[in-house]
C-alpha positions in Angstrom: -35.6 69.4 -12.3 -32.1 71.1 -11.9 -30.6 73.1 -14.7 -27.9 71.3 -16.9 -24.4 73.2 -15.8 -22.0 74.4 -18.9 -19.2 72.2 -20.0 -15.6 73.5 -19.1 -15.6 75.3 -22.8 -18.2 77.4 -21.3 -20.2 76.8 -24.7 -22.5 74.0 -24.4 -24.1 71.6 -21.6 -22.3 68.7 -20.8 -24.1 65.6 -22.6 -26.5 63.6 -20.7 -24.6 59.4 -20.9 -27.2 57.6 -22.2 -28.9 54.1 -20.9 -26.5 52.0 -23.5 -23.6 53.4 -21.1 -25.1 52.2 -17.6 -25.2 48.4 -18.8 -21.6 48.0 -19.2 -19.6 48.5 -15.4 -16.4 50.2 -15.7 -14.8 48.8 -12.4 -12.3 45.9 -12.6 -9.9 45.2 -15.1 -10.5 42.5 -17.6 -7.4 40.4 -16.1 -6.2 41.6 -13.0 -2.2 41.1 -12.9 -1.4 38.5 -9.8 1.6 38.6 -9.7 1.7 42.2 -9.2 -0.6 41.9 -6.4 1.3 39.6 -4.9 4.4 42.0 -5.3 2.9 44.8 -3.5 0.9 42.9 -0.6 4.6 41.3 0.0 5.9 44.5 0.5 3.4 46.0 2.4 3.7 43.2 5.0 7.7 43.9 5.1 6.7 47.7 5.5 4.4 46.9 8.5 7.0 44.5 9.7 4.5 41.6 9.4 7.1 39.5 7.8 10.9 39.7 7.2 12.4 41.3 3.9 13.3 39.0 1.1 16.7 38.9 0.7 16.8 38.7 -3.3 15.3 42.6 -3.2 18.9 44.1 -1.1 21.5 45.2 -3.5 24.4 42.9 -2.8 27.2 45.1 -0.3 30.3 46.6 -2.2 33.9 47.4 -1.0 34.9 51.0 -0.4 
């Protein structure tokens, strides 16, 4: 068996997580946002120049 390493205090050993925090799985988010995704995979294609840019996201132009 290895030897438990110090904490960053230097003082004690880190503590060991117990079995009552292995049953619970700490991935995904409760609700992911959708519309968010949708968002970003929208711009990633625009990026990659997979589709076109929406016009709604340009500023519209202004007179000098």
């Amino acid at each position: 068996m290895s030897k438990r390493q110090p904490d960053q205090a230097g003082s004690e050993p880190d503590q060991i997580r117990g079995p009552e925090e292995r049953r619970i799985h700490g991935g995904m988010p409760d609700k992911p946002d959708d519309e968010a995704l949708a968002k970003r995979t929208e711009q990633e294609r625009v990026d990659a120049g997979v589709d076109d840019y929406d016009p709604e996201d340009v500023p519209p132009a202004t007179e000098s």
